[in-house]
N, C-alpha and C positions, 0 to 999 in steps of 0.2 A: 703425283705418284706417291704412293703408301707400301712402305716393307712389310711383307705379309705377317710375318711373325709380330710386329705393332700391330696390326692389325684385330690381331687371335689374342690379344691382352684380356688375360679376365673369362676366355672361350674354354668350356668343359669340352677336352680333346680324348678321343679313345686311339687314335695313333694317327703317322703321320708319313707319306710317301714325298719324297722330290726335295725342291731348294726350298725351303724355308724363308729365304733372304730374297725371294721374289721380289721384284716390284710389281706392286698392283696400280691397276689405271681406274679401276672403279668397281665396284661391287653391282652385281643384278641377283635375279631369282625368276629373271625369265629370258631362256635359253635364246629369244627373237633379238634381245636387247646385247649380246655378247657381244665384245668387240675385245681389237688385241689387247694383250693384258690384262681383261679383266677375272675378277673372280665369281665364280658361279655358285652361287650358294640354291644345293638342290632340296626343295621342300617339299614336304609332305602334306599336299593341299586336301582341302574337302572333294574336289570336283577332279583334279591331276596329281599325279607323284611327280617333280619334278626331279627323279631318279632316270626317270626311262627319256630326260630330253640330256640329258650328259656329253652325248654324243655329236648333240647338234651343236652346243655351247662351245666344245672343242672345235668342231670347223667353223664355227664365228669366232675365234679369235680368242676364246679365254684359254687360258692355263693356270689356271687353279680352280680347283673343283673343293668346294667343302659339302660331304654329304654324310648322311647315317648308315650308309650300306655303301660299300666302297664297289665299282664293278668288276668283272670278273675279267678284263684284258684291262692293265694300264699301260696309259700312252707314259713312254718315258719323256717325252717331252713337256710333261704336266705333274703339277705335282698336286699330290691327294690330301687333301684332309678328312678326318671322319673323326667326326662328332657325336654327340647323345643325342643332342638336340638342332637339328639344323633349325629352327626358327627364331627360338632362343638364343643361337648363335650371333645368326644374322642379324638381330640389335643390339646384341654387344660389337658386332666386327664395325656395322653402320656408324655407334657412337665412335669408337676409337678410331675410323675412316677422318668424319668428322670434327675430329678434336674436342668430344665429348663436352657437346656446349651446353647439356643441362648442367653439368656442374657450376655454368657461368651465370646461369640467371635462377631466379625464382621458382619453382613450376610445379605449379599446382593442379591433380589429376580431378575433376569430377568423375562421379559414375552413379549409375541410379534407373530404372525404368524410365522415369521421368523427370522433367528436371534439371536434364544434364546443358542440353541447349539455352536455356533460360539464364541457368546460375553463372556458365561459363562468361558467355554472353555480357551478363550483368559486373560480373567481377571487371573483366577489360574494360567497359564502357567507368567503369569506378575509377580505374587506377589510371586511365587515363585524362578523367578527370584531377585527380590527385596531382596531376606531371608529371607518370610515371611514361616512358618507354614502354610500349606492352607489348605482347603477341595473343596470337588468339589460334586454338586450331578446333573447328566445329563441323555441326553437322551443316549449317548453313554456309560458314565462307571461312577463310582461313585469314591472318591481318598480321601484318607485320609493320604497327602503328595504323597510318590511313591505308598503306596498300592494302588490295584485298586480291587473293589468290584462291581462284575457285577452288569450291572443296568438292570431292567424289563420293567420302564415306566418313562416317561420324569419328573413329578415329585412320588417318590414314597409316599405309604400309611403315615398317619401321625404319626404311631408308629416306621415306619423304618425311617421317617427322623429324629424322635428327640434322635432315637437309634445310626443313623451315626452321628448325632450332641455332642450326649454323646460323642462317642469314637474318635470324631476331638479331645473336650476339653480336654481328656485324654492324648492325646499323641502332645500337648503342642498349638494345630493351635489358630492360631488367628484370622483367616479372614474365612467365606464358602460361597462361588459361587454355587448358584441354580436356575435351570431352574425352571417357576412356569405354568403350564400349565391352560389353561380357566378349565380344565374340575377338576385337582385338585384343583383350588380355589371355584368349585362351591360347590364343594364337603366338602369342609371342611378341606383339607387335609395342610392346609398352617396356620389352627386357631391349636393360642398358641404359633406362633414363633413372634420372634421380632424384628423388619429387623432394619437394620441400613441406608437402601436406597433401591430403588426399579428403575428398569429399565424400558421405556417400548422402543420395537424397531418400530415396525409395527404392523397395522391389514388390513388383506385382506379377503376375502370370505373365510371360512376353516371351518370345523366341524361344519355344520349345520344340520349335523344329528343327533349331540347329541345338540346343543342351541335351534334348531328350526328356527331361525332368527337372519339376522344380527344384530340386537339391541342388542337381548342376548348374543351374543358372546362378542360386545362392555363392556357388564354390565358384565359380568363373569371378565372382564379385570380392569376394574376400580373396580371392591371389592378388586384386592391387595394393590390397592394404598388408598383407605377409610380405609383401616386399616391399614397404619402407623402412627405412635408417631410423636409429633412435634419434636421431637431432633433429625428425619433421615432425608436424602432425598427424590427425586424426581423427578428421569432425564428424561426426557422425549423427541420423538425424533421431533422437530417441524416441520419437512419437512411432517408429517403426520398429517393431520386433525384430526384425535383423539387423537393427544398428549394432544391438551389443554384439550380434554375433561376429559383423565386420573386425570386432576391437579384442574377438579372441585369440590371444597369440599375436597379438600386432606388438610390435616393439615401438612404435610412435609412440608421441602423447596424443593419452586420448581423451577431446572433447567433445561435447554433446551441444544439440541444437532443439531445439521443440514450442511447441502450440501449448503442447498437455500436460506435459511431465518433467521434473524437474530436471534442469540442464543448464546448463554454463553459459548459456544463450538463449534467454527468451522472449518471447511477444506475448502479445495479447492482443486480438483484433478487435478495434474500437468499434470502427463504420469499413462498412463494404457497399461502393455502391460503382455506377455502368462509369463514374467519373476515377475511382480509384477507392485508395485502401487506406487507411490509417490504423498507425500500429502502436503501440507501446511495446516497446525494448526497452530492454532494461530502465526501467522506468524514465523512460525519453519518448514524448509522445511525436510521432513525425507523419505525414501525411507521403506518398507515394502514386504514380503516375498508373501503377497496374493493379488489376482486379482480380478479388479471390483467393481463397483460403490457401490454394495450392502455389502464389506466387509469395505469399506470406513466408511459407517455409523457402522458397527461395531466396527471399529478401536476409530472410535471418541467417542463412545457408552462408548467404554474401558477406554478411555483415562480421560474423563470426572469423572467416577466412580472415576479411582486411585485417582483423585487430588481432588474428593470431603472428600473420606476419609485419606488425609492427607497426601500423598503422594507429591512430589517435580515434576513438571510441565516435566522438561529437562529430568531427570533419568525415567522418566517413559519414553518418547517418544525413551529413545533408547534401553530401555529393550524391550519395546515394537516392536522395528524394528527387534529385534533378533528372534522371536516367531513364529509358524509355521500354529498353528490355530489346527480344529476338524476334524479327522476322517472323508472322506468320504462326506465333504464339498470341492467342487473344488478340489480334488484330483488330481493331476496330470500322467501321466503313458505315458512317449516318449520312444517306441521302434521301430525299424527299420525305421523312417521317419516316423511315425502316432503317431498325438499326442490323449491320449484317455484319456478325464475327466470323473470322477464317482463323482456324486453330489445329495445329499440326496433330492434334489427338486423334493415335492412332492404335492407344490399346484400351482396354475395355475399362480401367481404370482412370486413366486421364480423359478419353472422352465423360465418365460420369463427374470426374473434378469439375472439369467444363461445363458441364449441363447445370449441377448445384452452383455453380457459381453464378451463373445465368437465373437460374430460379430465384436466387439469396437477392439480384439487384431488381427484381422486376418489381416495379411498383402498382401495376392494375390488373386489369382484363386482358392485359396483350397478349397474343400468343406466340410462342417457342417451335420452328419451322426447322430443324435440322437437316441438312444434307449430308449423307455419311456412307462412306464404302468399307472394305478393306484391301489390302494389295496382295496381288497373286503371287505362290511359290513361299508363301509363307505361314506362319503358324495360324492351321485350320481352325483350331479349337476354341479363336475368340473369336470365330464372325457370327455362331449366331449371338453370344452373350455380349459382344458391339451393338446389332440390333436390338435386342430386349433392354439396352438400357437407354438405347436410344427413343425407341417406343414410350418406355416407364417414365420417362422428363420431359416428352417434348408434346406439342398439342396435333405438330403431325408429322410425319416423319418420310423423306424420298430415298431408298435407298439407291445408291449408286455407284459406276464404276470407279474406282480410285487409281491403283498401276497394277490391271492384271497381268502384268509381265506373258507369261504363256498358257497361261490359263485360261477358260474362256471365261468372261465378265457373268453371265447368267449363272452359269454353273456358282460362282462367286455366292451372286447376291440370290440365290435359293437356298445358300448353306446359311446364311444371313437370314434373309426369313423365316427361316425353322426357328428362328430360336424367340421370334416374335408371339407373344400372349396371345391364345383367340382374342380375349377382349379385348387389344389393340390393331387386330388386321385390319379393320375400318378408318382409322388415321395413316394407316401406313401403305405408300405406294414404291414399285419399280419402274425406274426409269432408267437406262442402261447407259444411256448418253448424258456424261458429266455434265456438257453445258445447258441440254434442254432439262436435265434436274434441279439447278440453278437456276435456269431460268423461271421452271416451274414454280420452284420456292417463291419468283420477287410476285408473279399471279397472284398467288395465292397471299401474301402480305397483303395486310393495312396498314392503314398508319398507327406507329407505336408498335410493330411485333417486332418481331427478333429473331433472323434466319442466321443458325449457327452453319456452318459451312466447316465440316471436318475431314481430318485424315493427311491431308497434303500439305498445307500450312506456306512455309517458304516453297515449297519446290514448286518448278518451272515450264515440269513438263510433264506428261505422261506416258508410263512404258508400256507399250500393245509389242508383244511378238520382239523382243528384243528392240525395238526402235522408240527413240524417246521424242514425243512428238510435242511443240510447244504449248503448253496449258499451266495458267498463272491462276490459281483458283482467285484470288483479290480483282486480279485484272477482269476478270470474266465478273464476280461481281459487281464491279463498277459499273462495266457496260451495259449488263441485264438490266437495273435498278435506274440507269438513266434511261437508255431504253425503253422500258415501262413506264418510267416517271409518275409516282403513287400519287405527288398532288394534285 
């Protein structure tokens, strides 16, 4: 039990009905989950107002209501709060619920179109090399050292992060690695923690069906960084023209990472080949387990991080060469002479990363076999320029269903092929069925090609009609390609 007024520490309040000296049993934000004594924190969602469930939260047992619109009969037996911001509320009420355990370890936000999975990912796998205690909270799994706690969404709600956050502090970590997505920072879901440095890798066109516009998704990106403290960071990747903008009006420090352009942190890529990558940092030549330009900037991304939070320049660069990276990012899978990548690229920018990097290692006549979708209920406007680049890099191309959620899969991948070159519709085929497209691909291989397998990466299953049915894109490759058996 937590006294309400603790609670509301630090909370923008526009007035306030009832006892104050409440005790609370736990905090929600959805009316189903209420129980006695808890507090109802009513939000204003994309899909519900949870304004109009108040009522039900009162007959499950909560008595206190925090919301932005107070209703129009109060129960005296409940006491009101009203706020500016119920979201923003809700992760400050969460940390000080919690005992505000970022302030107890390290924590460092990524964010970036792309990137975010890879770098976070890579930082844990470092610092637990290092010896450190870590946490991890990602698009792929959540870690609190070796436990691993399935993840739902690339950053979760803000009561389950300052809940994993609690139970890092508990079992001793000292450093947590978190993806921070535009759509959780708009939301609110990142107010109340308190970073000790913030990343940013890239932005490209993506999720413009929940910003609206490219400005907005820019400005979704820069509220992580307007809300750090002067005594954290601020790395930012300069080879991107909105780095500097991340670092306007930030009150961090701010450093810079890059390939191209002069920054606080640099590589230069030696050799890139299907075996891995060698780099020069800061004039330290290291060799590395992943491939491609686009994991370079990650490496540096990482590398940057460790040594801004205190870590030793050399010992990082060779922990770091030991380290294997994220699920389902460049995956590798060489059986019988066919090499087959599965690679979570799923915007039109990271899939072409992927494809050049692919090009950059090939050494002959092989040919480049791509399987690529998009997922339904999301932003239209890249499936066909997905396809057209997928056409443009590969020697033939199957497009296919990814998670049409409620949309129909054809409908998908005809928006998809619009945006395919006449002079490529002869390389490029539809196959609406994930596994006979995959499968198609291992056919059509000889030995020595190279079927890139995109869109889905880690994930496990796919969603038809609100149901997630199980589908492991690696697993289904492996099968196919034994299957077939090319030798």
């Amino acid at each position: 039990m937590k006294v309400l007024k603790d609670i509301l520490y630090k909370v923008s309040l526009t007035s306030t009905v009832g006892d104050m000296e409440r005790n609370v049993s736990e905090i929600v934000f959805d009316s189903r989950k209420a129980n006695k004594n808890a507090a109802f924190v009513a939000i204003k969602g994309t899909q519900v107002d949870g304004h109009q469930f108040i009522q039900v939260a009162i007959e499950n047992g909560a008595d206190t209501i925090v919301c932005e619109e107070l209703p129009e009969n109060l129960d005296k037996e409940v006491t009101y709060v009203q706020v500016q911001n119920a979201s923003l509320a809700l992760g400050r009420m969460a940390s000080n619920y919690y005992e505000n355990p970022s302030e107890r370890l390290k924590l460092v936000a990524v964010t970036g179109t792309n990137g975010k999975t890879s770098t976070v990912t890579l930082l844990f796998q470092l610092f637990m090399e290092l010896g450190y205690q870590v946490g991890l909270i990602s698009t792929v799994e959540n870690k609190v050292n070796d436990e691993v706690i399935p993840s739902t969404h690339t950053t979760p709600d803000a009561l389950t992060i300052q809940s994993l956050l609690k139970k890092m502090v508990e079992k001793g970590c000292t450093h947590c690695f978190m993806e921070a997505s535009s759509h959780a920072i708009v939301q609110g879901r990142t107010s109340g923690l308190v970073f000790s440095g913030a990343v940013f890798t890239n932005i490209t066109h993506d999720h413009l069906d929940y910003h609206g516009t490219f400005d907005e998704y820019i400005r979704a990106k820069k509220m992580l960084f307007d809300q750090l403290p002067k005594d954290s960071f601020a790395l930012v990747n300069a080879d991107d023209k909105r780095g500097m903008v991340m670092l306007q009006n930030c009150k961090a420090v701010h450093q810079t990472f890059g390939l191209r352009y002069p920054s606080d942190f640099k590589a230069k890529v030696l050799s890139n080949t299907i075996e891995g990558l060698e780099l020069d940092i800061n004039n330290k030549q290291i060799w590395f387990r992943m491939i491609g330009e686009f994991n370079a900037y990650n490496l540096l991304a990482v590398f940057g991080t460790a040594v801004l939070l205190g870590e030793e320049e050399e010992e990082v660069l060779m922990q770091l060469s030991k380290v294997k990276g994220a699920q389902g990012r460049f995956d590798k899978i060489s059986l019988f002479g066919v090499t087959a990548i599965v690679d979570y690229a799923h915007t039109p920018d990271a899939l072409e990363n992927v494809l050049k990097t692919i090009s950059g290692v090939r050494t002959g006549g092989e040919q480049v076999i791509t399987v690529v979708g998009c997922g339904g209920n999301r932003d239209k406007a890249k499936r066909p320029i997905m396809a057209k680049i997928a056409a443009k890099y590969s020697d033939k191309v199957i497009l296919t269903s990814d998670n049409p959620r409620d949309e129909e899969p054809m409908d998908i991948l005809r928006e998809m092929e619009a945006g395919v070159n006449p002079v490529d519709f002869k390389k490029t085929v539809i196959i609406e069925d994930r596994r006979e497209a995959i499968k198609t691909a291992g056919i059509m291989a000889k030995k020595g090609d190279i079927i890139l397998v995109a869109g889905k990466g880690h994930e496990t299953y796919q969603e038809v009609k609100g149901v997630k049915h199980p589908f492991d894109d690696r697993q289904i490759v492996k099968e196919m390609l034994n299957l077939l058996n090319k030798e």
